[in-house]
Backbone bond lengths (Angstrom), bond angles and torsions (degrees), N, CA, C in turn:
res aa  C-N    CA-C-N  psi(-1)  N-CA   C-N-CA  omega(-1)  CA-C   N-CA-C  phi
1 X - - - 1.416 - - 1.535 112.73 -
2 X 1.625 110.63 -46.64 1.210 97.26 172.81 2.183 132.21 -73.86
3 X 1.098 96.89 22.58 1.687 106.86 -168.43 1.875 89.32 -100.90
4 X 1.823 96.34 -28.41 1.697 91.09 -167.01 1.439 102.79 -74.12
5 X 1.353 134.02 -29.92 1.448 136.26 -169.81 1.584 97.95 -75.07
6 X 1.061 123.94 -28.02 1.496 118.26 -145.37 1.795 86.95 -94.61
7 X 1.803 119.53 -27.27 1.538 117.24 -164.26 1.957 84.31 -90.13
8 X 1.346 120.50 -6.45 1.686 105.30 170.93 1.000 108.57 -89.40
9 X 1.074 115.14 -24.33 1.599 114.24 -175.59 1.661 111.09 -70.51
10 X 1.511 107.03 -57.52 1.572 98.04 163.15 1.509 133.89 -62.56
11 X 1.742 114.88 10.38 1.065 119.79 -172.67 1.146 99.11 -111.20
12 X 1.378 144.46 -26.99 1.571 136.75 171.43 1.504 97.57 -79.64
13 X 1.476 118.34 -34.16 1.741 101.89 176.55 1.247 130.94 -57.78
14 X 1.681 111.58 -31.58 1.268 122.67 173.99 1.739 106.83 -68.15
15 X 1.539 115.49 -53.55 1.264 107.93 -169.15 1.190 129.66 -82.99
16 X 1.880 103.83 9.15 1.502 109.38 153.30 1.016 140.91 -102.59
17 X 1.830 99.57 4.23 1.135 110.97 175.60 1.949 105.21 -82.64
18 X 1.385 102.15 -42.26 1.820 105.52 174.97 1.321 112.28 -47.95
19 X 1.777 128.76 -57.27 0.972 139.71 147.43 1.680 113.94 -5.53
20 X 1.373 117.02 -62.60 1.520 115.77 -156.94 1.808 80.31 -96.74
21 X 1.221 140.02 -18.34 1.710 120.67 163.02 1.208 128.50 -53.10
22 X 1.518 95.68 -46.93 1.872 121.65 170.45 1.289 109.80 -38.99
23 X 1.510 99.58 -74.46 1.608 114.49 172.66 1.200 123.17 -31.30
24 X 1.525 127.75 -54.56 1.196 146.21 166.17 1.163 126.32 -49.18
25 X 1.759 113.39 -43.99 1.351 99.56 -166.53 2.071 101.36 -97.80
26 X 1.590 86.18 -4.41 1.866 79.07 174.83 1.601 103.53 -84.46
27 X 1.336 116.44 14.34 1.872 98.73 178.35 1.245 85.80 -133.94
28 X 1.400 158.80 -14.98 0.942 120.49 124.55 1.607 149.21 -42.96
29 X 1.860 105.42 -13.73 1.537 107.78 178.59 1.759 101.90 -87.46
30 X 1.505 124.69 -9.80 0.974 149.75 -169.95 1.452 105.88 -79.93
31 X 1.074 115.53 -59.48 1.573 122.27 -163.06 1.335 103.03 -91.44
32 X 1.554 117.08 -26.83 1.756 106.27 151.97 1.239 134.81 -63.04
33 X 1.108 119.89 -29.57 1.936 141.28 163.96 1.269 93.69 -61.86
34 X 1.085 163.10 -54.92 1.154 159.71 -111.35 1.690 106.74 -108.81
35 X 1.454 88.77 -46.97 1.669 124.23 -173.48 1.484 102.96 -67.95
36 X 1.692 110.66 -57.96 1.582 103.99 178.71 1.581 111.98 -75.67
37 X 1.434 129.12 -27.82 1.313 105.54 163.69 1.553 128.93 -54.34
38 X 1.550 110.39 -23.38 1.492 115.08 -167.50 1.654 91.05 -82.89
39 X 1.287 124.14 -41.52 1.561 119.52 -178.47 1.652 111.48 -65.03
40 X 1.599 106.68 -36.81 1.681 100.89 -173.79 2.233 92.58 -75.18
41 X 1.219 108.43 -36.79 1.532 96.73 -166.01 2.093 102.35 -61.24
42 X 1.379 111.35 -44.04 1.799 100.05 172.56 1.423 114.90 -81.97
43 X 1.316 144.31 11.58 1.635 150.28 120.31 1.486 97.47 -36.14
44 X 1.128 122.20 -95.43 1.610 129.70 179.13 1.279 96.99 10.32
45 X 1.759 94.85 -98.68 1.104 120.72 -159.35 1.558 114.49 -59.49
46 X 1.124 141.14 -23.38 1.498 135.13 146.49 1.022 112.90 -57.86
47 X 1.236 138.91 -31.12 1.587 146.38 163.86 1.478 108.73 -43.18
48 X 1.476 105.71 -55.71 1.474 119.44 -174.00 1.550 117.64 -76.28
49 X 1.250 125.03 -42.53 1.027 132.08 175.12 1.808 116.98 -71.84
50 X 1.589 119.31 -14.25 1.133 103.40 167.77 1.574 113.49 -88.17
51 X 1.384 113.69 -21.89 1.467 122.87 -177.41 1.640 98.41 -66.38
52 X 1.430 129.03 -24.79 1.270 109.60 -163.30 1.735 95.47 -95.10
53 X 0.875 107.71 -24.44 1.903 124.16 176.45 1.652 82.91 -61.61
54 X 1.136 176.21 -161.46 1.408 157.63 73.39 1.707 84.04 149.96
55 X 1.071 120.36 -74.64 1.285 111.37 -170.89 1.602 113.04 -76.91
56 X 1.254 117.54 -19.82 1.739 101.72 160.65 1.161 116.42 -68.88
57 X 1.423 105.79 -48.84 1.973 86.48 166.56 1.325 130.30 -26.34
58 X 1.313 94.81 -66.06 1.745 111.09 -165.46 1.856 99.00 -81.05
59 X 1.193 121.11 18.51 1.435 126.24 171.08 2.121 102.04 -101.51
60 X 1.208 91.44 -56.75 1.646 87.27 155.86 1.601 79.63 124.91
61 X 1.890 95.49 -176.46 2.079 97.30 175.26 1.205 119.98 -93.88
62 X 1.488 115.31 17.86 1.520 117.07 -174.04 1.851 92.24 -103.13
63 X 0.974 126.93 -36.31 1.486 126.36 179.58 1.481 113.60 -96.66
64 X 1.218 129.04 -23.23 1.352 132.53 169.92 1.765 111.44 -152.18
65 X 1.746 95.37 96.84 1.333 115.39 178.06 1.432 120.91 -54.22
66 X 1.601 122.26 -8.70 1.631 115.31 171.98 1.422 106.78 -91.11
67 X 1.150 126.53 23.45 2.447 124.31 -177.43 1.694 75.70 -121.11
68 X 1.247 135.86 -24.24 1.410 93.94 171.89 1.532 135.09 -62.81
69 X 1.538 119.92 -6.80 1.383 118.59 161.60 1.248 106.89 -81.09
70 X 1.202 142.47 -21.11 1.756 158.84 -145.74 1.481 89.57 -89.13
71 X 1.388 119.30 -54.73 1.638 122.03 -140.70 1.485 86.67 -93.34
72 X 1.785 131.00 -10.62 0.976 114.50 -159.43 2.084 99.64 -108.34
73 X 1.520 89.33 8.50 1.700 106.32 175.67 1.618 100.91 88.29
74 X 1.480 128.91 15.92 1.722 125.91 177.35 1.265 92.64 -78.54
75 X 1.348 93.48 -157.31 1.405 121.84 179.82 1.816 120.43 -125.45
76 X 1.268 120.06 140.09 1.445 107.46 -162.23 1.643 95.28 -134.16
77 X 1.699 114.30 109.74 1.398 105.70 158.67 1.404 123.78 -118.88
78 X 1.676 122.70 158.95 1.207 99.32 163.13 1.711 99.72 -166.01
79 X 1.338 108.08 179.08 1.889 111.43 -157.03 1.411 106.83 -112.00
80 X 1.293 117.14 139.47 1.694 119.06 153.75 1.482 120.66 -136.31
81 X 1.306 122.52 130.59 1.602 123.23 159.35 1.637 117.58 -58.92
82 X 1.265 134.38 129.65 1.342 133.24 -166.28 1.558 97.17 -158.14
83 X 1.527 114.80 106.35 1.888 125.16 -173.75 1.621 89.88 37.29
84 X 1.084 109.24 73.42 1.613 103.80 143.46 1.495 113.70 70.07
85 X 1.247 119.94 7.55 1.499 120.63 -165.47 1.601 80.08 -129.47
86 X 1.696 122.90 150.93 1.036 131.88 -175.90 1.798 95.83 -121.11
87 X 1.192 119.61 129.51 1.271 126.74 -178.40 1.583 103.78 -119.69
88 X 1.382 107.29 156.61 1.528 134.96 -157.46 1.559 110.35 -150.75
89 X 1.483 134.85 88.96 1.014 133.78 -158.94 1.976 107.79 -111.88
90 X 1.002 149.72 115.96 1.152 149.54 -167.58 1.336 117.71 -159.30
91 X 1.724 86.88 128.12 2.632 103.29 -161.87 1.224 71.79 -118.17
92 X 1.684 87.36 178.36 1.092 125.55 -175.75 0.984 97.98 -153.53
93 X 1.553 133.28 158.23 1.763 132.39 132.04 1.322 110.23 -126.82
94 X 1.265 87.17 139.12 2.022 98.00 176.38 1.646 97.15 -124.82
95 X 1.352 110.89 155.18 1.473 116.85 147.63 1.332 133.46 -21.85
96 X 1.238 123.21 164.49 1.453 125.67 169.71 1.715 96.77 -150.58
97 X 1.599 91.39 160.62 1.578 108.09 178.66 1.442 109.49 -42.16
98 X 1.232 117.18 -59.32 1.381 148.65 -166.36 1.848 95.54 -70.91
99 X 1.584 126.27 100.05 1.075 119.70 172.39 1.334 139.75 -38.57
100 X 1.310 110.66 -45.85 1.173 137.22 171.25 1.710 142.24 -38.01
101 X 1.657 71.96 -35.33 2.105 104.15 -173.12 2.002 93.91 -103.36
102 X 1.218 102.19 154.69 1.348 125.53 132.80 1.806 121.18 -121.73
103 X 1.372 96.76 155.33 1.399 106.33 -174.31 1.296 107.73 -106.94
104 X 1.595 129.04 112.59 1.339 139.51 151.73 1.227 146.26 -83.62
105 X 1.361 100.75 117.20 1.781 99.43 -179.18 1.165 132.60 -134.34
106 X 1.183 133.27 111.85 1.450 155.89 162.21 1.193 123.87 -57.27
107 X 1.352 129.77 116.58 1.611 145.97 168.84 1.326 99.35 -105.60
108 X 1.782 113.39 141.86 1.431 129.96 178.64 1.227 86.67 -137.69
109 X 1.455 107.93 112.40 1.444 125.49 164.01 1.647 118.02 -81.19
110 X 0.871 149.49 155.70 1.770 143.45 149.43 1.394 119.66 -146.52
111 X 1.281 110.49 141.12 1.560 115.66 178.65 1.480 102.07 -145.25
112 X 1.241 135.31 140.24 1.126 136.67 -179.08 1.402 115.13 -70.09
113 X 0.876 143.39 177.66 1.529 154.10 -150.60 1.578 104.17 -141.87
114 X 1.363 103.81 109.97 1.312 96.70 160.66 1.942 135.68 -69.55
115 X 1.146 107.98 154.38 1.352 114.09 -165.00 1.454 97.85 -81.90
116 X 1.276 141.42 -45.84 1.479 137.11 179.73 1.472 108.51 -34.69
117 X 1.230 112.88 -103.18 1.679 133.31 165.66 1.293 120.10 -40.39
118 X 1.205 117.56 -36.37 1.827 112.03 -161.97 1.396 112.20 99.51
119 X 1.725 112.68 -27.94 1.380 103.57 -165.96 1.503 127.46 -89.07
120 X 1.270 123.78 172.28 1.632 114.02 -163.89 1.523 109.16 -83.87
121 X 0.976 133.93 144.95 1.308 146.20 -162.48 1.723 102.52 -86.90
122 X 1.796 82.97 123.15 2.154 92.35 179.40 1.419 133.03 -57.68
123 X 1.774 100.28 -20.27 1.546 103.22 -163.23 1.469 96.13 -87.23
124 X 1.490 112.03 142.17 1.465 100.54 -164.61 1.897 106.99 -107.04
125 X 1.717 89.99 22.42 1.413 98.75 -158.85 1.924 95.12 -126.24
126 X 1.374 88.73 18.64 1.667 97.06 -167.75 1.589 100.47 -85.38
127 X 1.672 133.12 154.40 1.089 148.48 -114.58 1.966 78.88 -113.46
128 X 1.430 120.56 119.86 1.083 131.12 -169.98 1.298 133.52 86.16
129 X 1.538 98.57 19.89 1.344 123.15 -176.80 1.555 115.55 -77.02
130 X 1.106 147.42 154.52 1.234 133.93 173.62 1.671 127.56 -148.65
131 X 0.923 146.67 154.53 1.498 146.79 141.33 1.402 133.31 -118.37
132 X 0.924 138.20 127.42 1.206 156.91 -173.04 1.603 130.43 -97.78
133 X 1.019 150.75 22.13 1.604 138.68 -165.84 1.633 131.75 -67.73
134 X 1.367 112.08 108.43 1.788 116.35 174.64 1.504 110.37 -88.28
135 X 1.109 117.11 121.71 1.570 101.73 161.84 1.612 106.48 -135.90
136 X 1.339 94.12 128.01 1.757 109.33 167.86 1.271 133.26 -101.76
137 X 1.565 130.61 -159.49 1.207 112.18 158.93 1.940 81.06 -154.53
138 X 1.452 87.71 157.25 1.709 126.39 -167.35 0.926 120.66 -113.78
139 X 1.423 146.12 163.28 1.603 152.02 147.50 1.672 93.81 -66.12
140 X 1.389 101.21 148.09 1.413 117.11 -167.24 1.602 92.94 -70.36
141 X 1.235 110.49 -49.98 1.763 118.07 -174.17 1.143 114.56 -99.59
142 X 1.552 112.72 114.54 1.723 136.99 -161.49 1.694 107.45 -57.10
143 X 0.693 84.39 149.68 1.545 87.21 161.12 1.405 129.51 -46.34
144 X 1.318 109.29 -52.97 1.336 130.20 -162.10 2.085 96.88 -77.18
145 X 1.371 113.86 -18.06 1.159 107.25 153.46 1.872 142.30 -72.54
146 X 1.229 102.75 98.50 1.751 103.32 -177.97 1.562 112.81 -62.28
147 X 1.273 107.18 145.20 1.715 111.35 173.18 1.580 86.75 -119.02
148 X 1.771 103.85 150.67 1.643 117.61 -172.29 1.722 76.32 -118.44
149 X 1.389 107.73 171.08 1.869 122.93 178.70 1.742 89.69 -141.21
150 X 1.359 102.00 102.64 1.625 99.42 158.70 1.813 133.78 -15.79
């Protein structure tokens, strides 16, 4: 009788030990979901923010005053905090073979922001880190430019 208590006893130990694996591996499948939504939600938004870098250009410098360095072939960067992620957006246009075109390109940098300071975090290899690059090519003359015909 006493061998039968001693094989229950190792039988709730075992099945609380599976029990606490279960547990484990569903909050670990948890806290990975969690992780790629937070990586697909700052994708997005670098997604979004280079498309709007792209369409001020091609909006011209009378509707969006930062493509007037753009249209003049510089370079145009500049920063925003957005949920805790600090973004860094910076085009360019250069020439192309082809007269006609310019070539545009946009980098979306991100690094999360620490909560202490406010300030953006140095390691550029730190966990929510990101980069982004679009590059297109354009008609040399924007849209937002009219041609008159004598």
């Amino acid at each position: 009788m006493s061998t039968s208590r001693g094989f229950t006893l190792i039988e709730a130990l075992v099945a609380a030990a599976v029990l606490g694996l279960g547990i484990l591996s569903a909050t670990t499948l948890a806290m990975h979901s969690l992780n790629a939504g937070a990586t697909s939600h700052q994708q997005i938004t670098a997604l979004a923010l280079a498309n709007k870098a792209v369409e001020c250009w091609r909006s011209g410098p009378t509707l969006c005053p930062a493509s007037a360095a753009l249209s003049t072939g510089g370079d145009s960067q500049s920063s925003t905090t957005l949920s805790g992620t600090a973004y860094t957006v910076r085009s360019g246009v250069t020439p192309t073979a082809y007269a006609k075109l310019q070539a545009i390109q946009v980098t979306v940098s991100w690094r999360p922001v620490s909560n202490n300071n406010g300030s953006s975090n140095d390691n550029a290899m730190a966990p929510g880190s990101g980069q982004l690059v679009i590059s297109t090519r354009v008609a040399c003359v924007p849209v937002f430019v009219s041609s008159t015909s004598p």
